[in-house]
C-alpha positions as CSV (number, residue, x, y, z in Angstrom):
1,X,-8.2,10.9,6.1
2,X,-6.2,12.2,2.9
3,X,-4.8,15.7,3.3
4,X,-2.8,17.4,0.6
5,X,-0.8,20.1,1.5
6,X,0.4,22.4,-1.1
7,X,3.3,24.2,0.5
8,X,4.3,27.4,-1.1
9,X,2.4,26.7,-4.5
10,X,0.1,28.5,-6.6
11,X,-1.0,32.0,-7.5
12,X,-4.7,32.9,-7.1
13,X,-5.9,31.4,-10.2
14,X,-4.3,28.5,-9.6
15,X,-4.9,28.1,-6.2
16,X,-9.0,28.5,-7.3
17,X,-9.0,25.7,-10.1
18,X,-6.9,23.3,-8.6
19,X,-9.6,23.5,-5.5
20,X,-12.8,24.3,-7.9
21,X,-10.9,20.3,-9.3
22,X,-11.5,19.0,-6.0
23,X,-14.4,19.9,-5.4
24,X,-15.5,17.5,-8.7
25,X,-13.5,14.3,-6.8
26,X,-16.1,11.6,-6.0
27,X,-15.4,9.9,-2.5
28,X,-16.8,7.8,0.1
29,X,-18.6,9.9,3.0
30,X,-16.5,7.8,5.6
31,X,-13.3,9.5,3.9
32,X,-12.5,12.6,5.6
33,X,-11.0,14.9,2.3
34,X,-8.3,18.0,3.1
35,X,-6.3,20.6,1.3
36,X,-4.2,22.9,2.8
37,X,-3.4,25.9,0.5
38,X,-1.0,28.9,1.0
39,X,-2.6,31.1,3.8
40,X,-3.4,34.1,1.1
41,X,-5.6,31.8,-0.7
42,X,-7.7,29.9,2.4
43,X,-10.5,32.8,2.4
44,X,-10.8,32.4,-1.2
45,X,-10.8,28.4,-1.0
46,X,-13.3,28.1,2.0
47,X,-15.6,30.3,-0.4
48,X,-15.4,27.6,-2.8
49,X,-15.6,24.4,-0.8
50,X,-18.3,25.9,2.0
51,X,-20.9,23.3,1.0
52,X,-18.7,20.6,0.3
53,X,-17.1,17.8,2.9
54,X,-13.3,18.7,2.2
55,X,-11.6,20.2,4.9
56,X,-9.6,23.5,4.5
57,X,-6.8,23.8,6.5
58,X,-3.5,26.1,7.7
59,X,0.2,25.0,6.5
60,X,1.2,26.9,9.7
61,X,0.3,29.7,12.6
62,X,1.5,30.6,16.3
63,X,-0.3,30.1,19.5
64,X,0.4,33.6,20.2
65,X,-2.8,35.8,20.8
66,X,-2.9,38.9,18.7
67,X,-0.3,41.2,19.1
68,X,2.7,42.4,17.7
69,X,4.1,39.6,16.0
70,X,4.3,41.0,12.0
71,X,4.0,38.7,9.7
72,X,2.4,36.4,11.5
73,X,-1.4,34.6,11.7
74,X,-2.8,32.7,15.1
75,X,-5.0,30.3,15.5
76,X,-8.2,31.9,15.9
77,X,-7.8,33.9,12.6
78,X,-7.0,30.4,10.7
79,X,-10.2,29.5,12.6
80,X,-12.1,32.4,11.6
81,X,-11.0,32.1,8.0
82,X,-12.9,28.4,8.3
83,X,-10.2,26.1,8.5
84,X,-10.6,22.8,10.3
85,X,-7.2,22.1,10.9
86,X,-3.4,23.5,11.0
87,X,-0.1,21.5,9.9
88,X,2.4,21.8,12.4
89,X,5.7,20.6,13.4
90,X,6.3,19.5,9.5
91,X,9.7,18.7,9.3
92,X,10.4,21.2,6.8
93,X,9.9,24.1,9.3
94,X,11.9,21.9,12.0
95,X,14.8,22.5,10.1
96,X,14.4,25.6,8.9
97,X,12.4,28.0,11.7
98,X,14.2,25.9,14.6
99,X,10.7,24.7,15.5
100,X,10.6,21.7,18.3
101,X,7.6,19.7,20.2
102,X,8.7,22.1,23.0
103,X,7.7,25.2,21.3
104,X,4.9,24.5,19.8
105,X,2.6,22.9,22.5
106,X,1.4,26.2,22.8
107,X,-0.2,26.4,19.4
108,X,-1.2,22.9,19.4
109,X,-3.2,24.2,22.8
110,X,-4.4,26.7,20.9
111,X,-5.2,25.3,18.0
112,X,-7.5,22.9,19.9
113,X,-9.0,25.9,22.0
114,X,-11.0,26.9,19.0
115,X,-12.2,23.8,17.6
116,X,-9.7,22.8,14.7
117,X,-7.0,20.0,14.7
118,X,-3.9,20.2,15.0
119,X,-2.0,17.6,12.9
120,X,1.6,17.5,14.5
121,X,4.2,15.8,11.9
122,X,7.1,14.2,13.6
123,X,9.9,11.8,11.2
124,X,13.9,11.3,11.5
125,X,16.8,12.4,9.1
126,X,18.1,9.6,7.1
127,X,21.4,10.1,9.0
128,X,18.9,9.4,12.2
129,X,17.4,6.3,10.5
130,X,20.7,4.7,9.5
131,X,22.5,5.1,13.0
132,X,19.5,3.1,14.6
133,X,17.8,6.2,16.4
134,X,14.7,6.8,14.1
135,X,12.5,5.1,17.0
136,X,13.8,7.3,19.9
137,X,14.0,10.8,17.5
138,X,10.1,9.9,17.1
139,X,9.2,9.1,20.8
140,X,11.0,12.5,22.0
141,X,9.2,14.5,19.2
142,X,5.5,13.2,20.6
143,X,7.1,13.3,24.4
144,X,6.5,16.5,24.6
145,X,2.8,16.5,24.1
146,X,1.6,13.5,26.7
147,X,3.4,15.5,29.6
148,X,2.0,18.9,28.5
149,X,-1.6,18.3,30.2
150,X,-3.8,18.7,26.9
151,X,-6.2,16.7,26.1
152,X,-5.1,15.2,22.9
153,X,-8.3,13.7,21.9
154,X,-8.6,15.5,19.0
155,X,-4.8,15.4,17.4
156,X,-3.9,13.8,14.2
157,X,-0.5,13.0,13.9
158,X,1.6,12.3,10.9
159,X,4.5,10.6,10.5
160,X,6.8,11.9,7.9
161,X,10.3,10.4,7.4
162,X,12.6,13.5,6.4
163,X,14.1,11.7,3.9
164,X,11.8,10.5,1.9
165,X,10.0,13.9,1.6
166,X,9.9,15.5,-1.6
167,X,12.8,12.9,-2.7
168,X,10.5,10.5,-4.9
169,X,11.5,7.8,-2.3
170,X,8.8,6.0,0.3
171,X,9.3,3.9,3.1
172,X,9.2,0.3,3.1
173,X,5.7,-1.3,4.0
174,X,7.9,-3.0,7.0
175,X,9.4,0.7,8.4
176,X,5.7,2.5,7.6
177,X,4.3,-0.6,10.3
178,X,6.9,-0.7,12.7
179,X,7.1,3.7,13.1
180,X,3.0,3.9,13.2
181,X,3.4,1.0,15.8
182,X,5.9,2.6,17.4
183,X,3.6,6.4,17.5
184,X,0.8,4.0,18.3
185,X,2.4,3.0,21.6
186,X,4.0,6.3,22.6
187,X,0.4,8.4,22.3
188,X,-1.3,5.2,23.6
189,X,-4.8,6.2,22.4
190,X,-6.9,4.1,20.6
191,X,-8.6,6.6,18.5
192,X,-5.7,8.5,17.6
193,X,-5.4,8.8,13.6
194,X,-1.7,8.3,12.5
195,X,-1.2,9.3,8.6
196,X,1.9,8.9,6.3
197,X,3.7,11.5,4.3
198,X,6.6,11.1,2.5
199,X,6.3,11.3,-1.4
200,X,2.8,9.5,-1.5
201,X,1.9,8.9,-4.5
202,X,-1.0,7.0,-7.3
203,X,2.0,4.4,-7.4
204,X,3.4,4.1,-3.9
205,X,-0.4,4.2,-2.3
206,X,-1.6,1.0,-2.3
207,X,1.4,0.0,-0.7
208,X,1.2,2.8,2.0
209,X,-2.5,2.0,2.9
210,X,-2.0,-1.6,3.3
211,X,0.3,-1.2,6.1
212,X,-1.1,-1.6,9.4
213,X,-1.9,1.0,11.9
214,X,-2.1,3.6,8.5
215,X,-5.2,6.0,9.2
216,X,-4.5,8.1,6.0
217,X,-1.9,10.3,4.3
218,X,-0.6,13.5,4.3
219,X,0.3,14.2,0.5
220,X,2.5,16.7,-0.9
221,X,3.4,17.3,-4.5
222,X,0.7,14.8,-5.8
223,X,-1.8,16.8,-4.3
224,X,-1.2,19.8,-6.5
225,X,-2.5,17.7,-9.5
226,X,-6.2,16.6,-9.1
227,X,-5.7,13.1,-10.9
228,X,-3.2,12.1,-8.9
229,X,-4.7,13.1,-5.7
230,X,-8.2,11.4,-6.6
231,X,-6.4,8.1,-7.1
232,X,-4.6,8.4,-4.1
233,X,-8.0,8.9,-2.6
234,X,-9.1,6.0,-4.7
235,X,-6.2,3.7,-3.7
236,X,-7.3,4.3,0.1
237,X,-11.0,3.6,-1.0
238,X,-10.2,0.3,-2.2
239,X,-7.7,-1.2,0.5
């Protein structure tokens, strides 16, 4: 699974090209292809890519059923849009919005109650990875969801060290194996998918996707160019 999420980029026009580009990527069936625009332009996108494979999903929503809550969107209207998934927990909202494991089990609950996937992001602070606690920061941010009662069969989680986000810097092959195995063990599922973000990129893939336990990646800024998001595609395709 490749997912790029976009963040606040793009105006309309933009927004349409860059997925009308994706829509032209050649890819394996067995690869499972995302994008995950600004909400304004979702409707738009799902328009474009309705008889495609990719994936459309949210950057964010609440759990919240409608109500007064301005400003905001819940699950079921990302659903009805035609997503397939929501981003949540992504590191750059922890730090920002306050947002914790605790408070969001009840979007990933809802989020699952229509259908999509939630795809929870959990990493550590390079002040966290350097006094020794990276492991422990991301066993208590997945905690949270194996004593919550939900059935997490269908949750995707990606782990995104804080520091390497939008820095140009990626973990080593040997951290990217030892935190998967670590997530691995925590969720203790089998068929959970565990992706890496972190500054992926055509140059830094092969070395992601060679590490074990790696089911994908979450991409950021290479994912708003189309030829640098195909060959990370690519890179995954040939590991």
């Amino acid at each position: 699974m490749i997912i790029g999420n976009w963040k606040m980029n793009t105006l309309r026009a933009d927004a349409l090209a860059l997925a009308n580009a994706v829509m032209e990527m050649e890819y394996l069936d067995s690869t499972r292809v995302g994008i995950c625009p600004p909400a304004l332009w979702i409707d738009p996108i799902t328009r474009i890519v309705k008889d495609s494979s990719i994936l459309v999903g949210a950057q964010d929503c609440l759990g919240d059923r409608a109500g007064a809550h301005t400003g905001c969107i819940n699950a079921a209207m990302v659903c009805d849009a035609g997503c397939s998934m929501v981003i949540l927990g992504h590191s750059e909202r922890r730090a920002r919005f306050g947002e914790t494991s605790e408070k969001l089990l009840n979007t990933v609950a809802a989020v699952l109650e229509t259908g999509m996937f939630p795809l929870v992001c959990v990493g550590e602070t390079k002040k966290q990875r350097e006094s020794g606690k990276a492991f422990d920061v991301v066993a208590g941010q997945l905690r949270p969801l194996l004593t919550s009662g939900l059935d997490l069969g269908g949750i995707v989680i990606a782990y995104e060290p804080v520091w390497a986000i939008g820095t140009g810097l990626s973990a080593s092959r040997k951290d990217i194996e030892e935190m998967h195995a670590t997530v691995r063990e925590v969720i203790n599922r089998n068929d959970t998918l565990v992706l890496y973000g972190g500054s992926v990129s055509p140059e830094s893939a092969d070395d992601v996707f060679n590490a074990e336990g790696v089911s994908g990646a979450l991409v950021g800024g290479a994912s708003l160019n189309v030829s640098k998001f195909a060959a990370i595609v690519a890179a995954w395709e040939r590991k």
